[in-house]
C-alpha positions in Angstrom: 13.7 17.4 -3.0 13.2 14.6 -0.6 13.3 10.8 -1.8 13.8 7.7 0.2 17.1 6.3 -1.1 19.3 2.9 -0.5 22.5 3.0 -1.5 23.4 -0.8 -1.6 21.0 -3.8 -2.5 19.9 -5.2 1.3 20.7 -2.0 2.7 19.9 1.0 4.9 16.8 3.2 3.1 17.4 6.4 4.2 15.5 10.3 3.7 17.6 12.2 1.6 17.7 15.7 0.1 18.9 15.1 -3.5 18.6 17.4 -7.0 14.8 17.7 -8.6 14.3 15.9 -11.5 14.2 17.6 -15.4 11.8 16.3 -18.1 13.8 15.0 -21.0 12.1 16.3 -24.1 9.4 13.5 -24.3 8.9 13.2 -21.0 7.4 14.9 -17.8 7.8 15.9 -14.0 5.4 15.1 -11.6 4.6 16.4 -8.3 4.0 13.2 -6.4 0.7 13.6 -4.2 0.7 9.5 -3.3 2.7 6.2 -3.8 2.0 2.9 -3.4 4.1 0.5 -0.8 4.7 -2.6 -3.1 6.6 -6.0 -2.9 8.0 -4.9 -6.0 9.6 -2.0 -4.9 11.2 -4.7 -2.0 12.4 -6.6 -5.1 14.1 -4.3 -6.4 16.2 -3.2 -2.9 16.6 -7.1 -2.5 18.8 -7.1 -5.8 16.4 -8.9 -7.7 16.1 -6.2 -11.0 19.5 -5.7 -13.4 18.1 -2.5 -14.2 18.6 -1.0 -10.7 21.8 1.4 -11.0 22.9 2.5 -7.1 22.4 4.8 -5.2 18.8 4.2 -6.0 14.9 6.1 -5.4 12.1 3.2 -5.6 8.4 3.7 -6.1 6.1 2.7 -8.9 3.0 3.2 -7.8 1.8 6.9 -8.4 -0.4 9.3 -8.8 0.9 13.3 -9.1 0.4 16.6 -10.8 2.2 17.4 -13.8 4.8 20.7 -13.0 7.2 20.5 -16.4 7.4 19.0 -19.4 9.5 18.1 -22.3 9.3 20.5 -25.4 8.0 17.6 -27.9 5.2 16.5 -25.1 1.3 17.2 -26.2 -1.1 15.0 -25.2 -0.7 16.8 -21.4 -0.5 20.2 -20.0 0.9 21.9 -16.5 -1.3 20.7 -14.1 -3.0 17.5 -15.1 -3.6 15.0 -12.4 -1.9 11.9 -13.7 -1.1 8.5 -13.1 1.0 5.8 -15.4 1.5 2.2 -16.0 4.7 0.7 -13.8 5.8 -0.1 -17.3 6.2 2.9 -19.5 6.6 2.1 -23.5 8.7 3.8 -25.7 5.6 4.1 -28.8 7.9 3.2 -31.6 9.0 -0.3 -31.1 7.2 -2.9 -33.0 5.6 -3.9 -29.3 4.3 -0.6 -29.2 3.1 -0.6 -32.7 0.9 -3.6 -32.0 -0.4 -1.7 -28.6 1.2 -4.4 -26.6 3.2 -1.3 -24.7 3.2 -3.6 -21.6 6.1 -5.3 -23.3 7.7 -2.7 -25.2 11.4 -3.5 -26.6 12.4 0.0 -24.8 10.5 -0.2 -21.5 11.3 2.3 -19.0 9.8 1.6 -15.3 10.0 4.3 -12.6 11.9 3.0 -9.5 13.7 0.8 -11.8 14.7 1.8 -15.2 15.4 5.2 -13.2 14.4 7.1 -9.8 10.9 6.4 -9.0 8.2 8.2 -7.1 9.0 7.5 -3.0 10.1 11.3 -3.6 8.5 14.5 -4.0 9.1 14.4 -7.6 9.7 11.8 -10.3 10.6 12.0 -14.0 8.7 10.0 -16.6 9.5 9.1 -19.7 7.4 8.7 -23.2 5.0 10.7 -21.7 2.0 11.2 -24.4 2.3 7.3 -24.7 2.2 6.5 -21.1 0.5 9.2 -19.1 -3.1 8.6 -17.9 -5.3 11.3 -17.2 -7.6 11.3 -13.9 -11.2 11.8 -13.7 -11.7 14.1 -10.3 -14.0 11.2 -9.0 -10.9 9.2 -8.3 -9.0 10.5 -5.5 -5.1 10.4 -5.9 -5.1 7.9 -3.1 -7.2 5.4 -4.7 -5.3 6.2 -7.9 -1.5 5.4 -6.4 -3.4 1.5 -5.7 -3.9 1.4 -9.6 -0.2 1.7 -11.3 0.9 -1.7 -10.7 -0.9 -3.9 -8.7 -4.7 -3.3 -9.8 -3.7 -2.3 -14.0 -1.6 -6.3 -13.7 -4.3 -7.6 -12.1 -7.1 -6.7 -14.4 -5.3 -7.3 -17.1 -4.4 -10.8 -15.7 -8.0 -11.4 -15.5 -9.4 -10.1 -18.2 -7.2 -10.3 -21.4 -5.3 -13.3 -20.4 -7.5 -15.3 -17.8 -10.0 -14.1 -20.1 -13.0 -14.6 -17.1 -16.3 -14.4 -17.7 -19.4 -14.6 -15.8 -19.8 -18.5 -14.2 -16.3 -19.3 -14.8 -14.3 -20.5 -11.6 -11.2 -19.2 -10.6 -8.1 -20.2 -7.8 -6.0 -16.7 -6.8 -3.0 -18.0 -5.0 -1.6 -15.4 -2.9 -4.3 -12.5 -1.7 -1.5 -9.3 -1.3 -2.2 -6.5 -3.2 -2.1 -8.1 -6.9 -4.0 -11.0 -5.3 -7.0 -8.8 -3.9 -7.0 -6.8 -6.9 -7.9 -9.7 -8.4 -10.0 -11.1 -6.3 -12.5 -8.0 -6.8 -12.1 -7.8 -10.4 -12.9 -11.7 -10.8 -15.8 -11.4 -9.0 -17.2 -7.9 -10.5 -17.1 -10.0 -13.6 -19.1 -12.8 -12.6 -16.6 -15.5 -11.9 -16.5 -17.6 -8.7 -13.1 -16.9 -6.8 -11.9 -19.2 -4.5 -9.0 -16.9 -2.4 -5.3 -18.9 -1.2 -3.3 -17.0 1.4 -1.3 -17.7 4.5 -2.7 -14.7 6.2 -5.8 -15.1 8.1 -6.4 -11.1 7.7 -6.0 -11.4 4.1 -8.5 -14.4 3.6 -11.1 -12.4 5.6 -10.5 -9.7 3.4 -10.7 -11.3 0.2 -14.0 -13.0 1.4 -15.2 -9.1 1.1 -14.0 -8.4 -1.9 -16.1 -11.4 -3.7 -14.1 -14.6 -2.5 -16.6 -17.5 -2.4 -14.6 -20.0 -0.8 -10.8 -19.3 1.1 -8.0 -21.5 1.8 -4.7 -21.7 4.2 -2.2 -23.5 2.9 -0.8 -24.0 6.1 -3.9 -25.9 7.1 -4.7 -28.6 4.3 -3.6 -29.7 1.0 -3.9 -26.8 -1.4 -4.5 -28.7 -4.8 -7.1 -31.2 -3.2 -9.3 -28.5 -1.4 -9.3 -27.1 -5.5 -10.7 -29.9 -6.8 -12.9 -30.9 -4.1 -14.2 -27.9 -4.0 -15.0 -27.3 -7.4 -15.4 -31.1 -8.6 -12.4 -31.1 -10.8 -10.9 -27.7 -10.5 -10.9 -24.6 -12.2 -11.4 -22.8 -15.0 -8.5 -20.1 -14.5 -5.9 -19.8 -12.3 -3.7 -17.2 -11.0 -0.3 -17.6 -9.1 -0.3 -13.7 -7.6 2.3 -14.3 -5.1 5.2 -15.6 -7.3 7.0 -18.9 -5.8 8.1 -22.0 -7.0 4.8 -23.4 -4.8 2.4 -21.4 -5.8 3.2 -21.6 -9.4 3.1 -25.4 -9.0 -0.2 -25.5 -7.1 -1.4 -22.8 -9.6 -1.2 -25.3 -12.6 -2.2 -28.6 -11.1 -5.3 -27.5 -9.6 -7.0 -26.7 -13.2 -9.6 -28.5 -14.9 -8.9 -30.1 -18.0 -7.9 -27.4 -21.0 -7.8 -25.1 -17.9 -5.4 -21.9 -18.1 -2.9 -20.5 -16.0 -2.0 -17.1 -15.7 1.5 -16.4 -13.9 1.2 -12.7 -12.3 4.1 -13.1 -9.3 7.8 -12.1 -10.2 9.5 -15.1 -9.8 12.5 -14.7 -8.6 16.2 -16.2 -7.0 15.8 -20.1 -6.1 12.0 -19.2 -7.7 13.0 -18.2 -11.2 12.7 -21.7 -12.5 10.5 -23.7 -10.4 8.8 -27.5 -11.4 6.0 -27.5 -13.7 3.2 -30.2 -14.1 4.1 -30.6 -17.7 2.8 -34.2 -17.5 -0.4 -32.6 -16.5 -0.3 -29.7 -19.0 -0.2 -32.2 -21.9 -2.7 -34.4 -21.0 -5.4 -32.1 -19.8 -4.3 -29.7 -22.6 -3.7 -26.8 -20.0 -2.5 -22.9 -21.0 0.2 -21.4 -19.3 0.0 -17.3 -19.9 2.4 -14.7 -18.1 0.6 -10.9 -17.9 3.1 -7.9 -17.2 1.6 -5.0 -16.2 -1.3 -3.2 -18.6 -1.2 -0.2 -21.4 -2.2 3.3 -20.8 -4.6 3.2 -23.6 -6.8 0.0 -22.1 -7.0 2.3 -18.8 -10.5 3.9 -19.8 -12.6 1.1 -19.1 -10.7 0.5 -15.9 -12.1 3.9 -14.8 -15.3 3.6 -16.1 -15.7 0.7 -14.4 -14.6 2.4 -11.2 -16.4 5.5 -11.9 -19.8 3.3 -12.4 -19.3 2.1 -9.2 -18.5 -2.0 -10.5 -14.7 -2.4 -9.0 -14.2 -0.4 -5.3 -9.8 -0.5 -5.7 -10.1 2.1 -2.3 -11.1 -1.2 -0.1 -7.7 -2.4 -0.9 -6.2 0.2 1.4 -4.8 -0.5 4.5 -3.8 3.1 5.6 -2.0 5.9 4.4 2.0 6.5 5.6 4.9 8.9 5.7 7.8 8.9 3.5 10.0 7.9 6.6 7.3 5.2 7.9 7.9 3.9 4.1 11.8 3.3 4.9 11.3 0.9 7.6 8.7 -0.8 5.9 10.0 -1.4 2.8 12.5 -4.2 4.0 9.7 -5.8 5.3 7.5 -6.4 2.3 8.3 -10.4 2.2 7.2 -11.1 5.7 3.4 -11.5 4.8 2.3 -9.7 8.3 0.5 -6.6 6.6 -2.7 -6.9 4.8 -4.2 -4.6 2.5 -1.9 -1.8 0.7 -0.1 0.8 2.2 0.4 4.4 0.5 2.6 7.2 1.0 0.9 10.4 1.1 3.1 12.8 2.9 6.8 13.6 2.1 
C-alpha cells in the first residue's frame, strides 16, 4: 500500500510503498477513504509522543471501510463505513469499565501507538469497543473532521466545560479543536467569545457562532475578557496548548469559573505558570479533556444529522497524500485556516 512515512523525528515525510496491514484478532483493517491534517499528527513527527517507534505512518483522523477483521470481532462486518476515537480503549481496564475509554490504562492511538491512517490502509485495535458506525447522511469527508478534533472538542464543552444555554465562554486558539468548539458552544446556547492570531480564523469563528473575537497581537488578552464580559467568563478553553494561552485561559474567569485545558502542552510548554493565587481565591476549576468514547458518539451524530452542529464548515479543502507530506511540517506556523483532509492516495 501507499503511506506517507518519516523516518526520523524533524525529518523528510516521504510516499512510500510498504506491506498492508493484518487485523490482530480483536481488531480490524480499514480502507481509508479520508484523513484529517492535524497539529497532532505534527506533534508527533516533531518528537513530542514516546509512543512513536521509527520509521513511522501518522494520521488519526479517519474515516474508511472495513476490508478484514479479527476472528473474535462482532459488533462489525465487511463493509461498514467507520470511523473511531483518536484514542482507542482496550474494554477491560478499570478505565474502560467505568466508560471513561478516553483514558484507558491500555490506549492504543493510530498514528501513534502504531501506523496510522495517511495510508491506504490502517489497522485498529479493540475494534467492537472502539469502532463507530456511520449513518450515510454523513459523508466520509465530514466524518475524517470528527476523530479527534471535533469528538475533544465536544466533549471539552460539554462533559467537562459543562455549557449550557446563557453561560459565557473564552476559546483561546480557533484551529481546528478551537472552531470545533466554537460551533458546539454556540449550538448549545453559550456566548463564545473566539482568541486567535489569525485574522482568517477570527472571521471564521464569527460564522461558526463567535459573538465577540480577539487578536492577541493587538490588545491585552485577559483585559478585553473582562471588559467584555464584566468580570469574565463562565468557561474557558485553552485549544491551542501554550504556556500563554493556558495562563490567559485561567485568569480571564469569573469567580468559581472553570478551565478546561484541550491543547497538548508540550517541550518548554509542558509546565507552564498557573494563577494559583487566583484559583484559590476565586475558587476556580481546572479540568483537562482527552479525546471522547465511542459509545457518547450517538448524540454527536444525532445532533449533526438534526442539522444543530454543521462540522463540514470546518473544512478548508480536500488534499492528496503527497500535498499532505509538505504540509505536515508546517502545522505550527498558524498560516492555514480551517482543516485540511486527505482524500486521495
Amino acid at each position: 500500500m501507499k503511506a506517507a512515512v518519516f523516518e526520523k523525528f524533524q525529518g523528510e515525510i516521504t510516499v512510500q510503498n510498504v506491506p498492508d496491514p493484518k487485523p490482530n484478532d480483536a481488531g480490524v483493517v480499514v480502507k481509508v477513504l479520508a484523513t484529517g491534517l492535524c497539529r497532532s499528527d505534527w506533534h508527533g513527527w516533531m518528537g513530542h509522543d514516546p509512543d512513536i517507534v521509527l520509521p513511522h505512518v501518522p494520521g488519526h483522523e479517519l474515516t474508511g471501510i472495513v476490508v478484514a477483521k479479527g476472528k473474535n470481532v462482532k459488533k462489525f462486518s465487511l463493509n461498514d463505513r467507520v470511523t473511531v476515537p483518536f484514542v482507542c480503549g482496550c474494554g477491560t481496564c478499570e478505565q474502560c469499565a467505568t466508560n471513561n475509554q478516553q483514558v484507558c490504562d491500555n490506549q492504543s492511538q493510530p498514528g501513534f501507538t502504531h501506523w496510522g491512517s495517511f495510508a491506504e490502509f490502517v489497522a485498529l485495535d479493540y475494534a467492537d469497543t472502539n469502532l463507530v458506525k456511520l449513518p450515510d447522511e454523513i459523508s466520509s469527508i465530514t466524518a475524517a473532521t470528527l476523530g479527534c478534533r471535533f469528538i475533544t472538542s465536544y466533549r471539552a464543552i460539554v462533559a467537562q466545560g459543562m455549557i449550557s444555554e446563557g453561560k459565557t465562554i473564552a476559546v483561546h486558539g480557533c484551529g481546528g479543536v478551537g472552531l470545533s468548539a466554537v460551533m458546539i458552544a454556540h449550538s448549545l446556547g453559550a456566548e463564545v467569545i473566539a482568541i486567535d492570531i489569525n485574522t482568517k480564523n477570527l472571521n471564521l469563528a464569527k460564522e461558526l457562532g463567535a459573538s465577540f473575537t480577539i487578536n492577541p497581537l493587538e490588545t491585552n488578552v485577559v483585559q478585553e475578557v473582562k471588559e467584555y464580559t464584566r468580570g469574565g467568563v463562565d468557561v474557558s478553553l485553552d485549544a491551542l496548548g501554550s504556556a500563554e494561552t493556558c495562563f490567559n485561559s485561567i485568569a480571564n474567569l469569573k469567580k468559581r469559573g472553570r478551565h478546561v485545558q484541550v491543547g497538548l502542552v508540550t517541550g518548554n510548554h509542558k509546565h507552564p505558570k498557573i494563577p494559583m493565587d487566583l484559583v484559590i481565591a476565586n475558587e476556580l476549576e481546572i479540568a483537562g479533556s482527552h479525546g471522547m468514547q465511542a459509545h457518547k458518539y450517538p448524540e454527536l451524530l444525532a445532533m449533526i444529522q438534526r442539522g444543530e452542529l454543521h462540522p463540514e464548515k470546518l473544512i478548508n479543502r480536500t488534499i492528496s497524500l503527497p500535498e499532505a507530506t509538505r504540509l505536515l511540517p508546517q502545522m505550527n506556523a498558524f498560516e492555514h485556516h480551517g482543516v485540511l483532509v486527505i482524500d486521495s492516495f
